[in-house]
C-alpha positions in Angstrom: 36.3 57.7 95.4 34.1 57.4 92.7 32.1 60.1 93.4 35.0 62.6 93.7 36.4 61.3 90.2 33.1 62.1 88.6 33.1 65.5 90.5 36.3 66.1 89.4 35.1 65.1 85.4 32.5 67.1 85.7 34.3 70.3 86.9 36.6 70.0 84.1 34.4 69.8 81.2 32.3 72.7 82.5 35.6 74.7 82.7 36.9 73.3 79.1 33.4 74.9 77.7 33.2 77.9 80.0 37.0 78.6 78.4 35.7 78.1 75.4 32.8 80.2 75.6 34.8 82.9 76.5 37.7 83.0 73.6 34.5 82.4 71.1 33.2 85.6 72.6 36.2 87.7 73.0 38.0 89.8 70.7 41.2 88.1 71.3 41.9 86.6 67.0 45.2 85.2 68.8 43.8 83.3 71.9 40.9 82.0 68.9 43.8 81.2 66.5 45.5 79.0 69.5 42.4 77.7 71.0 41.3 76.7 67.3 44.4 74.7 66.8 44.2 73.0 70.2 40.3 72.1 69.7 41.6 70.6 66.4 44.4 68.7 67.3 42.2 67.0 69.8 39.6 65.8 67.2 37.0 68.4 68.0 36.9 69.8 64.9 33.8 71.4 65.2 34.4 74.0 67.7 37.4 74.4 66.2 35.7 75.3 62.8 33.4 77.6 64.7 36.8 79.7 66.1 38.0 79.5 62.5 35.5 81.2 60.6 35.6 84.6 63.4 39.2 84.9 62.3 39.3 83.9 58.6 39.0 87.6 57.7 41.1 89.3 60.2 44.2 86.9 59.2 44.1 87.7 55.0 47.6 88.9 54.1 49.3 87.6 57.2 52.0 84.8 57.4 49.7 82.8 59.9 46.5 82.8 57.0 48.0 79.4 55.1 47.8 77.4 57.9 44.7 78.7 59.2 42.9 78.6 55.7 44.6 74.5 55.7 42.9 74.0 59.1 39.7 76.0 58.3 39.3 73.8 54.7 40.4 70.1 57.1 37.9 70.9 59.8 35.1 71.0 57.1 36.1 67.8 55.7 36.4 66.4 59.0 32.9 67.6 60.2 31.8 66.4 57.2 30.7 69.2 55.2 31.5 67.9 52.2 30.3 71.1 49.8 31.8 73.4 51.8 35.6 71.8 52.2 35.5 71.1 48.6 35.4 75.2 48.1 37.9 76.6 51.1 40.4 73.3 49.8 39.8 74.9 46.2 40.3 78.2 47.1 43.5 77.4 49.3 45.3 75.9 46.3 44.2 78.9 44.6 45.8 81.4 47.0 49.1 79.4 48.3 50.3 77.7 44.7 53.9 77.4 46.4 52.2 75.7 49.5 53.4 72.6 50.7 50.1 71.2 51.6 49.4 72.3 47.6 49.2 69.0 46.5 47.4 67.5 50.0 44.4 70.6 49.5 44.5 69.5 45.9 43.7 65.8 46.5 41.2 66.8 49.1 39.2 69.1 47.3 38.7 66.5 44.4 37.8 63.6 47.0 35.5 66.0 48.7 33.2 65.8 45.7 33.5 62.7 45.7 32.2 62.4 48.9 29.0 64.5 47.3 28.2 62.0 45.1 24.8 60.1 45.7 24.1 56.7 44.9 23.6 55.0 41.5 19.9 55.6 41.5 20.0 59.2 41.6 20.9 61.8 40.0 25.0 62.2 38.6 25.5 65.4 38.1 28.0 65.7 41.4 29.1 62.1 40.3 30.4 63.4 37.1 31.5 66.9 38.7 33.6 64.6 40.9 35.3 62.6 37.9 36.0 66.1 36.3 37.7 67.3 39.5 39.9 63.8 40.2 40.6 63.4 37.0 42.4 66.8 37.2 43.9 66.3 40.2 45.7 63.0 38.3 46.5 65.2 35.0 48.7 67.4 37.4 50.2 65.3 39.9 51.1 62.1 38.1 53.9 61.2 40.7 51.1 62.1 43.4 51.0 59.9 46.3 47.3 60.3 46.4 47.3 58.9 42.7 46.5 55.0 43.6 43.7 56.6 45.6 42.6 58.9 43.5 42.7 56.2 40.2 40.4 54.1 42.6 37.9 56.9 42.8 37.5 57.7 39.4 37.2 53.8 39.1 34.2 53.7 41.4 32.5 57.0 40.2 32.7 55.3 36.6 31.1 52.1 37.8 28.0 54.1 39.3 27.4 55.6 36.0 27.7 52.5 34.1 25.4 50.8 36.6 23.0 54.0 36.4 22.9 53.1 32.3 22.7 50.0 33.0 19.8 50.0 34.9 17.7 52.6 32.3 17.7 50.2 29.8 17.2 46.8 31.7 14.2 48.8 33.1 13.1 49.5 30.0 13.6 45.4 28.8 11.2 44.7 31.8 8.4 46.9 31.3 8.5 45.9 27.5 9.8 49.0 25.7 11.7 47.2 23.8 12.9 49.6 20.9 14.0 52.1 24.0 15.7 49.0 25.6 17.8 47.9 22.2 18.9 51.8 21.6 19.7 52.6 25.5 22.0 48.7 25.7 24.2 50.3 22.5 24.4 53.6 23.6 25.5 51.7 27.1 28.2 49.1 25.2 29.5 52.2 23.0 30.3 54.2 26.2 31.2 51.5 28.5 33.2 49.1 26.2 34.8 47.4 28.9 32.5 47.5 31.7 31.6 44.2 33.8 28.4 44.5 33.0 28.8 44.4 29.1 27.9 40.5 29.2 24.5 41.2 30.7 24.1 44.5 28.5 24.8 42.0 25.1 21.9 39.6 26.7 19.6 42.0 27.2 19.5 43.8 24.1 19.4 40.2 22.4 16.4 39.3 24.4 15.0 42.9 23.8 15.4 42.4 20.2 14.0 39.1 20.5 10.8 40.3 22.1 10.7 42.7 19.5 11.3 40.3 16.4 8.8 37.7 17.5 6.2 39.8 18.7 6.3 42.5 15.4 4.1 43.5 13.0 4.1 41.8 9.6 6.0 44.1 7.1 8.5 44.8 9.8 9.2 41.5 11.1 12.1 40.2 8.5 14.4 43.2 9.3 13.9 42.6 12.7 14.4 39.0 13.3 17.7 39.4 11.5 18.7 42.3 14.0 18.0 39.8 16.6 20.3 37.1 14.5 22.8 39.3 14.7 22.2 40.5 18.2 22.9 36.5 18.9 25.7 36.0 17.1 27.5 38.9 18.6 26.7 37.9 22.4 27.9 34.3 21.2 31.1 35.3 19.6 32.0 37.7 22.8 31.0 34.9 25.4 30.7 31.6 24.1 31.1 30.1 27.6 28.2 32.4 29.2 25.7 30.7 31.5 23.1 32.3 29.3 24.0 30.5 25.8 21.4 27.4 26.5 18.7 29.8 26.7 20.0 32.1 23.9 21.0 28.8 21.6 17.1 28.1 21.9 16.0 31.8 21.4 18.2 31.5 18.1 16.6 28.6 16.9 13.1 30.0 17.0 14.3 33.2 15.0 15.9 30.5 12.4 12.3 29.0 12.5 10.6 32.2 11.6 13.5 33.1 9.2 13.2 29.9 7.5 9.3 31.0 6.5 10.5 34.1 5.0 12.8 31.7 3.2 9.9 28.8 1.9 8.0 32.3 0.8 10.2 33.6 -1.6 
């Protein structure tokens, strides 16, 4: 019994792809048309894409070329070619403004960038393409039902370049540079002003500027202890309760130490 089920399995896919085989060859755009929508509706979207694309041209101008141009732009997404569905979902809210799907393709095209978008370490430049795109996508459909989604994109996105900033200038804190450290954290708390990671970006450009005060040269050493006094006062007045104020209530007290010198001096 077994043995006649599997025959029976067997003889059926080889039929399914034989079947298949021919419509890709043929001439038929109709049978493709069909066979692509069936392909499609039964997950196998990429046979289905490959039926799509012999058609595409042959269908411009006809009442049948929305759906197939929605279908064409889904199977990319759904095979994961992220660049590409991004374009055809572009270019079908381009051609069918009036569409239903309008606001769907819309949606779609936007999150397919954000699909592009690498991780933190890496290079942005398809984060903040992706931003641009759902950011759009939210300026003209603010009733969208994608807009909770959508919101939570662009909320992601944003973290990865804060944490990409982020990381720059904590970098630079560790390998010493601390004047690059000091002007990369307030470049980062001037753009990100109410990031999660602002506490940690206020202690590290204190301890940068700490480093930097206690370790200066002479005739530049007054102006930048008091940088680093203020540095401290700021982190303290923003987060009083922080589980770094032991350590930066000690740090203070040996820039009041060296300030006091300055003081004795003159």
């Amino acid at each position: 019994m077994n043995k006649i089920l599997y025959i029976l399995i067997t003889f059926s896919i080889l039929t399914g792809c034989s079947e298949y085989q021919k419509v890709l060859k043929a001439e038929d755009i109709g049978a493709k048309f069909k066979m692509g929508q069936d392909l499609y509706d039964a997950g196998k979207y990429a046979k289905a894409n490959k039926l799509f694309a012999q058609i595409v041209p042959s269908y411009r101008g006809k009442p049948q070329a929305e759906k197939l141009m929605y279908l064409y732009s889904q199977s990319f997404y759904e095979i994961q070619d992220f660049y590409t569905a991004g374009y055809q979902f572009e270019r079908f809210a381009s051609s069918y403004p009036k569409s239903e799907k309008l606001e769907e393709a819309s949606f779609l095209a936007a999150k397919s960038y954000y699909m592009l978008s690498p991780a933190y370490s890496k290079d942005q430049k398809e984060t903040k393409s992706a931003i641009e795109k759902l950011q759009t996508f939210i300026n003209l459909y603010p009733e969208s039902e994608y807009l909770s989604e959508a919101n939570k994109l662009v909320k992601e996105l944003d973290y990865k370049l804060e944490k990409k900033a982020f990381e720059i200038a904590k970098q630079y804190n560790h390998v010493s540079d601390f004047q690059a450290s000091i002007k990369s954290f307030d470049n980062f708390i001037f753009e990100f002003p109410g990031s999660v990671l602002r506490e940690d970006a206020l202690f590290y450009r204190f301890d940068s500027a700490y480093q930097l005060a206690m370790n200066s040269v002479e005739y530049k050493k007054l102006a930048r202890l008091k940088t680093a006094k203020d540095y401290y006062e700021a982190f303290k007045k923003a987060y009083s309760n922080s589980s770094h104020i032991e350590a930066l209530d000690q740090m203070a007290a040996n820039l009041d130490e060296e300030l006091n010198k300055y003081s004795i001096k003159s």
